[in-house]
C-alpha positions as CSV (number, residue, x, y, z in Angstrom):
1,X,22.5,37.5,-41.5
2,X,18.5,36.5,-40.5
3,X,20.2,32.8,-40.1
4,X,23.1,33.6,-37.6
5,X,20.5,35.9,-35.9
6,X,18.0,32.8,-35.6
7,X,20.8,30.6,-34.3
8,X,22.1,33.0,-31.8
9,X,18.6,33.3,-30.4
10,X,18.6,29.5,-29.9
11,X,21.7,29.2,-28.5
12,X,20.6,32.5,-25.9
13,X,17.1,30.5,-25.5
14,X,19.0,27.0,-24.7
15,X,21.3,28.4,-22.3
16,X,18.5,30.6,-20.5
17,X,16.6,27.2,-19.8
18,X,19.6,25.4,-18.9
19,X,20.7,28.0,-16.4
20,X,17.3,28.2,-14.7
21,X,17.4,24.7,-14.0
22,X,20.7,25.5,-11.9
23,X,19.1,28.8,-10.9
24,X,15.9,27.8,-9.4
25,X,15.7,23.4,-9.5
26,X,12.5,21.4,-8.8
27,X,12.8,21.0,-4.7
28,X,12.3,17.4,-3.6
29,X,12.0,16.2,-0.7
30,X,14.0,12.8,-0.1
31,X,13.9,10.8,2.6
32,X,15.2,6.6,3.4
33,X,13.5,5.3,6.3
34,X,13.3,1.3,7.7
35,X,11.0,-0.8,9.6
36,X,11.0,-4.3,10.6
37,X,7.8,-6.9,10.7
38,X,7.4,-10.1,12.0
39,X,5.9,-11.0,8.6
40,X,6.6,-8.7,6.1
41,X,3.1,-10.3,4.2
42,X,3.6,-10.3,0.4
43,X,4.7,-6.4,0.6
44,X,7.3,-6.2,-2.5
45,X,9.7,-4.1,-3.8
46,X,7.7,-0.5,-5.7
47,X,5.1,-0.8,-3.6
48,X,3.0,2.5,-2.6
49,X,3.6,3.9,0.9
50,X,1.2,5.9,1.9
51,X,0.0,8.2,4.9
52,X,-3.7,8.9,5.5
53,X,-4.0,7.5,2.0
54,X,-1.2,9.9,0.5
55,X,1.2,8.2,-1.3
56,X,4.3,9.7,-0.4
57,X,6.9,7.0,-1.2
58,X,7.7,3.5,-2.3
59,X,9.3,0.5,-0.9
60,X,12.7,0.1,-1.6
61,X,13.5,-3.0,-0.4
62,X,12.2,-6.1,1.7
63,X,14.9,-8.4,2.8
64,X,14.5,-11.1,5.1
65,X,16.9,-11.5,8.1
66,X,16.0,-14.8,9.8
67,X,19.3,-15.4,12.0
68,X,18.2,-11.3,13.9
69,X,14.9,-12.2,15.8
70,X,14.5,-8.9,16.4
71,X,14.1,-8.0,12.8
72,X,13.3,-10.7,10.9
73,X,12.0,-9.1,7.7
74,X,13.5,-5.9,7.1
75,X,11.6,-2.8,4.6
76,X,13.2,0.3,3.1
77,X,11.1,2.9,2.2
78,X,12.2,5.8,-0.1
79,X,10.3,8.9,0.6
80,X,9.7,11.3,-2.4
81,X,7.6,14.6,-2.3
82,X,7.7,18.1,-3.7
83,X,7.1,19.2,-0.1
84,X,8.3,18.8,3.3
85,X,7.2,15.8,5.3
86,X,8.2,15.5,8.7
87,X,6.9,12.0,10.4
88,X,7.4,11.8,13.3
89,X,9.3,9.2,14.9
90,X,6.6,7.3,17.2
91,X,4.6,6.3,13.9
92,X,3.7,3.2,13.6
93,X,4.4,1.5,9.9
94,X,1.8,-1.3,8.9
95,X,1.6,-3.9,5.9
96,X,-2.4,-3.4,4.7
97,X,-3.7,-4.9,1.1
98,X,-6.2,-2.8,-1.4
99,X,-9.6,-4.6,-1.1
100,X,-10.0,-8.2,-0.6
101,X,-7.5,-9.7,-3.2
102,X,-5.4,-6.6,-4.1
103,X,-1.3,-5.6,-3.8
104,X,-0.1,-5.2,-0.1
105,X,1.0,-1.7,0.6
106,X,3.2,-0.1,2.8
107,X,0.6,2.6,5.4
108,X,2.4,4.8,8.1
109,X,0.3,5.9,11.0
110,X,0.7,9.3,12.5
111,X,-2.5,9.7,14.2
112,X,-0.9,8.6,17.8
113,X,2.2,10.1,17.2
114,X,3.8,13.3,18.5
115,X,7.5,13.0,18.8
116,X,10.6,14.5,16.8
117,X,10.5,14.3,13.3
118,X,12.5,10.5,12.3
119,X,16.1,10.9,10.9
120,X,17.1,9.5,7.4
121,X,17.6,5.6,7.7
122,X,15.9,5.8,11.0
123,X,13.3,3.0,11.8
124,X,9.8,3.3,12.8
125,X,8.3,1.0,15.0
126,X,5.7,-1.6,13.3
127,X,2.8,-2.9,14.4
128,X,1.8,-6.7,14.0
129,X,0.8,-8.3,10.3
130,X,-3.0,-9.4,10.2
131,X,-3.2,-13.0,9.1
132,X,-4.6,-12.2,5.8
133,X,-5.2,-15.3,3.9
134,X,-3.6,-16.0,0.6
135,X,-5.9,-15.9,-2.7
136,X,-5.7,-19.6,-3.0
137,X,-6.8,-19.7,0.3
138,X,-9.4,-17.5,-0.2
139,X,-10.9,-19.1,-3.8
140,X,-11.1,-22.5,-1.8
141,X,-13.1,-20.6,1.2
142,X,-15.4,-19.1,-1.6
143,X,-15.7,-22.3,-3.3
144,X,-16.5,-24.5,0.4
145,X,-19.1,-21.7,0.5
146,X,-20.8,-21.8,-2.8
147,X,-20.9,-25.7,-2.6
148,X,-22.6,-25.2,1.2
149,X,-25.2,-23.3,-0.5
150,X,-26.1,-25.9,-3.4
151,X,-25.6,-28.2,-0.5
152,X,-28.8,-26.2,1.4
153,X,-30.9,-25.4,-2.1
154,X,-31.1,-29.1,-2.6
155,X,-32.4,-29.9,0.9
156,X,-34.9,-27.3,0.9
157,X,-36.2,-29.3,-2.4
158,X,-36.1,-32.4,-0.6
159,X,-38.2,-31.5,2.4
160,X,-41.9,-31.6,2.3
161,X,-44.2,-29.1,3.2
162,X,-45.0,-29.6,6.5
163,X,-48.6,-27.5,6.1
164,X,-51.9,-28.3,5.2
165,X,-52.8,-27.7,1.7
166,X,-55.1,-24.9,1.5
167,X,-59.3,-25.5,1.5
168,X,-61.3,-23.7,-0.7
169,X,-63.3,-21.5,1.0
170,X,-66.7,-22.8,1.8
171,X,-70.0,-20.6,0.8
């Protein structure tokens, strides 16, 4: 009796949580939006998107179209919160990179904007890629650098002292 007692208690418990998951489910908000870039700089798929330094999403995709001039490297962005967010649809997407050697992210700027929220798979405008350069091309900058500075040590070593040596004083 106690073990048919214990079971239907189980079974009551299992279908309780089951049916508040149908009852009352975790609210997400989901949204697929698209920009193009000129140059979609080393952004890749899974990176962070992120508004005022919110991640709110991740990229989806990055695809380049080189035969549409008007879109020549296409981004999806997959929008994921627990809340509402309504962007509006005069933000401005950008490609930006954490610190000087880190991943390129995804950053939508609202500041500026004002208008009507954007539709799903609607596209916000972009605004140009920095040049960034790569890392190579940054370890070979570093390295002209440190060799410019061995490169001045050394001179300062090879020039003489161009003042008198000091008297002692006289008494």
């Amino acid at each position: 009796m106690l073990r048919k007692s214990i079971l239907a208690l189980m079974i009551v418990v299992g279908v309780a949580a089951i049916g508040s998951l149908f009852i009352n489910p975790l609210r997400y908000s989901r949204q697929d939006i698209k920009s193009c870039f000129d140059d979609a700089g080393g952004l890749k798929v899974g990176a962070p998107v992120r508004i005022a330094g919110v991640e709110i999403g991740t990229v989806r995709s990055v695809r380049a179209n080189p035969q549409d001039r008007s879109c020549p490297a296409e981004v999806e962005m997959a929008l994921t919160t627990t809340y509402k967010v309504r962007i509006p649809q005069d933000s401005i997407a950008g490609i930006d990179t954490e610190g000087l050697l880190g991943e390129a992210y995804l950053s939508i700027d609202t500041t500026q904007a004002s208008g009507a929220p954007i539709e799903n798979y609607g596209y916000l405008k972009s605004k140009p890629s920095k040049n960034a350069l790569s890392p190579g091309d940054q370890l070979r900058a570093a390295d002209a650098l440190i060799r410019l500075v061995k490169a001045l040590k050394e001179t300062e070593k090879e020039v003489p002292n161009s003042s008198p040596p000091a008297r002692p004083p006289s008494r």
